[in-house]
N, C-alpha and C positions, 0 to 999 in steps of 0.2 A: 397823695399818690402812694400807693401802697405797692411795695418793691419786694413783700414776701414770696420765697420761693412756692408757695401755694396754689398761686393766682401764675404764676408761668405756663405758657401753653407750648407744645413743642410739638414737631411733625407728628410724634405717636400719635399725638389726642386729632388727629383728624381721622377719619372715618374712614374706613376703605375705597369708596369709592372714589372719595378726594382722592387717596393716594395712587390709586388707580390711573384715575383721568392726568396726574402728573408724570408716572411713570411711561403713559402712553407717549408723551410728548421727549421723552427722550430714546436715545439708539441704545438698543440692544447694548452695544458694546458698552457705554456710561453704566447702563443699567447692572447688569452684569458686575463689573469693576465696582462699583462703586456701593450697589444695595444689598448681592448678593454675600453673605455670611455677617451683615448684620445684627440681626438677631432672626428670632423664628420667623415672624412675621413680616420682614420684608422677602425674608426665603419662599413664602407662601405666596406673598403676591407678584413677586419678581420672576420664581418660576413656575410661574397659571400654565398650564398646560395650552391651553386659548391664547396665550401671549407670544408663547414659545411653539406655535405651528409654525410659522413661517417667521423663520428667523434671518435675518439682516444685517450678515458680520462685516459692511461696511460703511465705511463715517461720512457724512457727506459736512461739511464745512462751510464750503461757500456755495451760495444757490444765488446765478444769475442767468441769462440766458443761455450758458453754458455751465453746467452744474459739473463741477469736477468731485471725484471721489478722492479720500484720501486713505494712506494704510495705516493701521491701526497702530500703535506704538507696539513694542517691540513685550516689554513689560507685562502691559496689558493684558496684549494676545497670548504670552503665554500662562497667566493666573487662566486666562479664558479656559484655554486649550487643558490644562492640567487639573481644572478642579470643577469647573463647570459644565464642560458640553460631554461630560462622564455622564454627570448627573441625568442631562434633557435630553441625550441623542435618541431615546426611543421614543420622543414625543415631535420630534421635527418632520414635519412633511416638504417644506418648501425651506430652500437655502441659495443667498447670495451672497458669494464670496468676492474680493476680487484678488488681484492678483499675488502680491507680499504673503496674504495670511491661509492661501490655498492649502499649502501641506500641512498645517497644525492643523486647523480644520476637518479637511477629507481623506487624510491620512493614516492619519494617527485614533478618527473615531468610525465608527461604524451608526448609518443611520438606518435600521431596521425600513423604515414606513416613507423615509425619500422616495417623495416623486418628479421632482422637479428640481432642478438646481440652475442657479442663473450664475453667470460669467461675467465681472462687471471690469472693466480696465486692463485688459488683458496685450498683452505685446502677442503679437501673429506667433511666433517660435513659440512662445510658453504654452496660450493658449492651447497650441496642436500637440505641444510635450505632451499635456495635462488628459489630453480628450483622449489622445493614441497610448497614455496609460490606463485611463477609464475601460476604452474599449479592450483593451488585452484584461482586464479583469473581469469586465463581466462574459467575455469568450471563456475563461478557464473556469468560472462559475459555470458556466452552463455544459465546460464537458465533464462537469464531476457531477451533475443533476442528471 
């Protein structure tokens, strides 16, 4: 058995697309946390413009006949919030939030090309805070157009 460090194979030496079809099986959020400022090359493929259309800033945990969502750690979301969704906001068209990581999210960034946004575990109060702040912002957009 030959134990030289020569013959060691490690995630690099797979191929893009491996890494690809792996990356696809995990959430946004792992993704994010975990691959992004690795090196260049997880940077490239972690933020595909293709990957990062419709982004997914919720964790789903347990999937049974009621599929509960959970909030993202506290930590996490804010590496997300401060270093990353700078970087992708003008490539996001589609976003799910739920409710814990709403204001780091659509706050604090701006998404040029949002067309869509989904509400996921939302308490009736917040929910209506969130929408009746949306709608008073894009009313005061519209009286300065």
């Amino acid at each position: 058995m030959n134990t030289s460090n020569n013959n060691r194979l490690t995630i690099l030496d797979l191929p893009n697309e491996i890494l690809l079809n792996i990356i696809s099986k995990l959430s946004f959020i792992d993704v994010f946390y975990s691959l992004v400022d690795i090196n260049e090359r997880f940077d490239q493929l972690s933020l595909d413009p293709l990957y990062i259309r419709h982004l997914d800033m919720t964790v789903m945990t347990m999937k049974s006949f009621f599929e509960y969502t959970f909030s993202v750690d506290d930590q996490v979301l804010s590496k997300i919030c401060e270093n990353i969704l700078l970087l992708i906001h003008s490539q996001v068209y589609k976003l799910t939030v739920e409710q814990h990581s709403t204001e780091c999210i659509l706050l604090n960034v701006s998404y040029p090309k949002l067309y869509s946004i989904s509400f996921v575990n939302f308490q009736k109060e917040k929910f209506l805070h969130y929408l009746t702040g949306i709608l008073l912002i894009i009313s005061l957009v519209r009286c300065i157009l």
